[in-house]
C-alpha positions in Angstrom: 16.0 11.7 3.6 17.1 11.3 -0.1 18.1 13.9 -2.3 14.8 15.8 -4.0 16.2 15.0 -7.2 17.2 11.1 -6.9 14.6 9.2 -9.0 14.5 5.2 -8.0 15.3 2.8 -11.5 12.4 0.6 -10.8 10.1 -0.6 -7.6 13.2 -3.4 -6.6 15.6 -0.6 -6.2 12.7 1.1 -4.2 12.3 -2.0 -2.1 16.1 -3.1 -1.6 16.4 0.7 -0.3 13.7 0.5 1.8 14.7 -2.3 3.5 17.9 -1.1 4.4 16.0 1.6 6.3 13.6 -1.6 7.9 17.0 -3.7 8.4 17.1 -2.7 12.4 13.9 -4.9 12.8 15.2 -8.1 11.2 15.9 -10.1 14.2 12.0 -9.3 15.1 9.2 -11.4 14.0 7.2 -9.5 12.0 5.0 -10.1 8.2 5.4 -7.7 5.4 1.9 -7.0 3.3 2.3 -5.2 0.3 -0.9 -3.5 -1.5 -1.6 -4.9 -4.9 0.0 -5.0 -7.2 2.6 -2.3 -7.4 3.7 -2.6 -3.5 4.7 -5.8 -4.4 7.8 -5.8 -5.5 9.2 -3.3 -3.3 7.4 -5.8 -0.6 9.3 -8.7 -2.2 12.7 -6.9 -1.7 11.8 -6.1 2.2 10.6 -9.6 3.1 13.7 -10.8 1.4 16.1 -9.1 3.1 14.4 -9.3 6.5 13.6 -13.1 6.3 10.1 -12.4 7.2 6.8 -13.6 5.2 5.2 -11.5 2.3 1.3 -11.4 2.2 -1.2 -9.0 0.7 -3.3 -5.9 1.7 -6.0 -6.1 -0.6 -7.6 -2.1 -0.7 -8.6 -0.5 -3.7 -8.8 3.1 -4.0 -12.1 4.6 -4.8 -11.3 6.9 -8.3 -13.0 9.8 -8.9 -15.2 9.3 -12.2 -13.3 11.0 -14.9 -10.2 11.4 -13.1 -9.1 7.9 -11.5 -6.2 8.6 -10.0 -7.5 11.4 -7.8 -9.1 9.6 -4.9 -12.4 10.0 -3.0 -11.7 7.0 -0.4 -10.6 3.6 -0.7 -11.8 0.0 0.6 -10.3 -3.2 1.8 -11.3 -6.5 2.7 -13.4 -7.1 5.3 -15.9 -4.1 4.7 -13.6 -1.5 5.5 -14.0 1.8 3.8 -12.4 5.4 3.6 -13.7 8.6 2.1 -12.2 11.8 1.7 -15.1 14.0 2.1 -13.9 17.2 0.9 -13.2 15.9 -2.7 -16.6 14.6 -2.9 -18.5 17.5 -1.4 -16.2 19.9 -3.6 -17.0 17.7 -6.7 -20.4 17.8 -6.1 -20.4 13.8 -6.6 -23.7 12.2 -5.7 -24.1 9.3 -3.6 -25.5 6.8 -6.4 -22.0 7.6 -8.2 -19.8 6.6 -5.0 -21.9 3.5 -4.1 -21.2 2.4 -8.3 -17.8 2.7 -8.0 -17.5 0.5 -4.6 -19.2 -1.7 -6.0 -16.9 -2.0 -8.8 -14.2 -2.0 -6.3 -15.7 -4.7 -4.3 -15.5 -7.0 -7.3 -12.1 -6.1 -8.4 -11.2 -7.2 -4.6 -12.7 -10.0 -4.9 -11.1 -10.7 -8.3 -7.7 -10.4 -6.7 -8.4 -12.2 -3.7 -9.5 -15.7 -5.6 -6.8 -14.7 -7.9 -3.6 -14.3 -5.5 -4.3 -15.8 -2.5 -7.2 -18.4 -3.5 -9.9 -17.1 -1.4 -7.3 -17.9 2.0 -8.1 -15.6 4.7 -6.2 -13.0 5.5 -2.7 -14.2 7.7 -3.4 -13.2 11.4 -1.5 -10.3 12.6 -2.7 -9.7 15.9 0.1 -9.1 18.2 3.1 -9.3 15.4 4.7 -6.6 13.7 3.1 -5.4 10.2 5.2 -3.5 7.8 2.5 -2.4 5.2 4.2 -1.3 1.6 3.2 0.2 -1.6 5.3 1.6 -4.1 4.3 5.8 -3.1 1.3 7.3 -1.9 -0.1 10.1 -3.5 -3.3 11.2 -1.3 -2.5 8.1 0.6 -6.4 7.1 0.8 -5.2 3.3 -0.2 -2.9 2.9 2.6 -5.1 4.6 5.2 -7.2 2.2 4.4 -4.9 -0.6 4.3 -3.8 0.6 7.7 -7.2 0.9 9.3 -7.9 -2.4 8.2 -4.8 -3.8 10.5 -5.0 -1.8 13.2 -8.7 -3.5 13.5 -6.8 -6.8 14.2 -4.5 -5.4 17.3 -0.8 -5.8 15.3 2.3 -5.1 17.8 3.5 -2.4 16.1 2.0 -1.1 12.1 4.9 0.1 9.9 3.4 2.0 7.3 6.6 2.0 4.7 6.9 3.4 1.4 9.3 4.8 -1.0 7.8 8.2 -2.0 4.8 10.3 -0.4 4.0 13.8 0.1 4.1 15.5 3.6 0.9 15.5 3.7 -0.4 11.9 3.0 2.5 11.0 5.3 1.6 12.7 8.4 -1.9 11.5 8.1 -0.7 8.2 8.2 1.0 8.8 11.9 -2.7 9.1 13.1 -3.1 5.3 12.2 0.6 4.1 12.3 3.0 3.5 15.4 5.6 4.5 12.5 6.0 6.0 9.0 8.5 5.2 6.9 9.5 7.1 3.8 12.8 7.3 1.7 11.6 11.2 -0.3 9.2 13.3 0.3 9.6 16.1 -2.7 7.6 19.5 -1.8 6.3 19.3 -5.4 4.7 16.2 -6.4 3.5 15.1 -9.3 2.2 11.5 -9.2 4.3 8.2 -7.6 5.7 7.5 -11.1 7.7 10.6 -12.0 9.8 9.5 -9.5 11.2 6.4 -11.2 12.7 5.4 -14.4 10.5 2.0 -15.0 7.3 2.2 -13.8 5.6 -0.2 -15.8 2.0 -1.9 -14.5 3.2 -4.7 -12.2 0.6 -7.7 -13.6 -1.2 -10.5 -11.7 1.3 -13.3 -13.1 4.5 -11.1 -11.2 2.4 -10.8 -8.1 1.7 -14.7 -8.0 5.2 -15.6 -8.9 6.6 -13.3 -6.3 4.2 -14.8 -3.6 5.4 -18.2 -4.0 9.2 -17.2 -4.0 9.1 -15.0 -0.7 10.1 -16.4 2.9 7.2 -18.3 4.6 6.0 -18.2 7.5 
């Protein structure tokens, strides 16, 4: 565990630390997917240093209107969905407002998967080790998601790996994940970019570009 105080320069620090941790699995056969598009550079770094091929997780988390970054579920491919019921029932947000905002998910999905990975199917993971990354979890809806979605397809192991997380989002993650890996886990948190120096939007041209350079399969 890492210092409460250590901040990470930028998302390829975050990655080349990471993998370090994921280093005793590199003689394994395993694919790192990364969730779009911030996980991908700390992805980049993993499947770099392990030798292993870097795919995507396409999930997008369902924002609360008015307050996007606080989560009310999350969807990925394949017609999987999440929803934290408490901040929807507490909210008081109706049903016709949730199905709007999948929708608009769905698309932005979509988007990304004709975008990145030119409406390929998803890489078959049955029986192989997944390491899914993103660059922190703050409710960790996204990557339950993510998660659910793999587990669906009967991996050999799921690595759920990121750099920063709460307690909380972590140890719901072990309900879905064989294993949970995650550098700092402050007991105050405030949001996956206070805790780095640069944490500028990663853009669709990066995520492409880094695609094309990882190891292949």
């Amino acid at each position: 565990m890492m210092a409460m105080t250590e901040r990470f320069r930028n998302r390829q620090e975050a990655g080349k630390k990471l993998a370090r941790v994921l280093a005793v699995h590199k003689e394994k056969k395993g694919i790192i997917l990364a969730l779009p598009r911030g996980g991908v550079p700390v992805g980049f770094e993993i499947a770099m240093a392990l030798g292993w091929p870097l795919d995507l997780m396409l999930v997008r988390k369902l924002g609360v209107p008015d307050d996007e970054e606080l989560a009310m579920g999350a969807i990925a491919m394949n017609n999987i969905s999440l929803f934290n019921e408490d901040i929807i029932q507490h909210l008081g947000i109706h049903k016709d407002v949730v199905n709007r905002v999948i929708e608009r998910e769905r698309e932005e999905l979509e988007r990304r998967n004709k975008l990145y990975r030119n409406n390929r199917p998803p890489p078959e993971v049955k029986d192989r080790i997944v390491i899914l990354v993103d660059d922190g979890m703050a409710t960790g809806a996204d990557m339950r998601a993510a998660a659910m979605a793999v587990v669906h397809q009967e991996p050999a192991e799921l690595i759920v790996a990121v750099p920063v997380a709460p307690q909380s989002a972590c140890d719901l993650l072990r309900y879905q994940a064989d294993k949970v890996v995650c550098l700092q886990s402050p007991p105050f948190f405030y949001g996956v970019g206070s805790f780095y120096d640069d944490f500028r939007q990663t853009d669709d041209e990066e995520v492409v570009r880094l695609l094309e350079q990882a190891p292949k399969p």
